[in-house]
N, C-alpha and C positions, 0 to 999 in steps of 0.2 A: 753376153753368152761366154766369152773370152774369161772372164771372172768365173763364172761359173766351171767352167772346163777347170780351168787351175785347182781351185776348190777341190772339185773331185778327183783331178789328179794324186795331188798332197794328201788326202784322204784315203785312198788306196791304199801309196804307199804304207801311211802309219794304220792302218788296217792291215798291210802284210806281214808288217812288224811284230802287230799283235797276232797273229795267227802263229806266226814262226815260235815268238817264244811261248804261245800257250800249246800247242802243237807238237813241238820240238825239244825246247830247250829247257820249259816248265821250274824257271826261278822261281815263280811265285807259286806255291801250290793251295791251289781254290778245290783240287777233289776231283777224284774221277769223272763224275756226272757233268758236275760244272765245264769240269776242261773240254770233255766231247760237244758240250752245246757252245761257251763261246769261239770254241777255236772253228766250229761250222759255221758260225753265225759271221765272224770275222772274215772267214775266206769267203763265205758267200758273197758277201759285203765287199771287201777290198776287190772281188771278181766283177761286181756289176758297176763299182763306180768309176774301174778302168776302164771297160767298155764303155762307160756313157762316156765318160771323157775322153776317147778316142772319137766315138761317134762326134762329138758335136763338133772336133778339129778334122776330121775328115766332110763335114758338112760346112764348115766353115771354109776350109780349101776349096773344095768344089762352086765356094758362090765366089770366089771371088778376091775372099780377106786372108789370103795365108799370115802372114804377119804374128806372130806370136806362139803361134801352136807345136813349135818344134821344141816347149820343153813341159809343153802336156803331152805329145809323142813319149817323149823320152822316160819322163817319170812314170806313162804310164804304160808302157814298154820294160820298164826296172820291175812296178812291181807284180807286173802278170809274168815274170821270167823269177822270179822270187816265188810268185805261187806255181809255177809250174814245180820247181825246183824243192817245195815244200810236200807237193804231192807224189812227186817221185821218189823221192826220198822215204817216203813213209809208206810207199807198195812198194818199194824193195826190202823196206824194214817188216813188211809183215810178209814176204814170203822168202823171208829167210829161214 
């Protein structure tokens, strides 16, 4: 499970990545339409696979195995503080 958590930790992250610069930053340009669907699709994503991998190191603590889970905390702690920070950023940008 340990493996697993890490996975979708690191997954996140480069899930917020993508969101940030198709989102934000928009080097590559794939097109209006395009950018609205992956950059949704991406934060969706980067949002549920932090949750699952917090979930499974907060169930992991709770039985018993702390060991390990303080850098799937962390990473996935980075990048839900990165999607936060992407959504804020872009409701201040639209009602400016």
């Amino acid at each position: 499970m340990l493996i697993i958590a890490r996975a979708l930790a690191v997954l996140s992250v480069l899930l917020t990545l993508v969101a940030i610069e198709i989102i934000s930053l928009q080097y590559v340009p794939i097109g209006s339409e395009a950018t609205g669907v992956f950059g949704v699709y991406s934060f969706l994503l980067a949002t549920v696979a932090a949750v699952s991998a917090l979930v499974i190191a907060i169930v992991r603590g709770r039985s018993g195995k702390r060991a390990g889970s303080s850098s799937i905390v962390v990473l996935s702690g980075i990048s839900l503080l990165g999607l936060v920070t992407l959504l804020a950023g872009d409701l201040l940008g639209v009602l400016r």
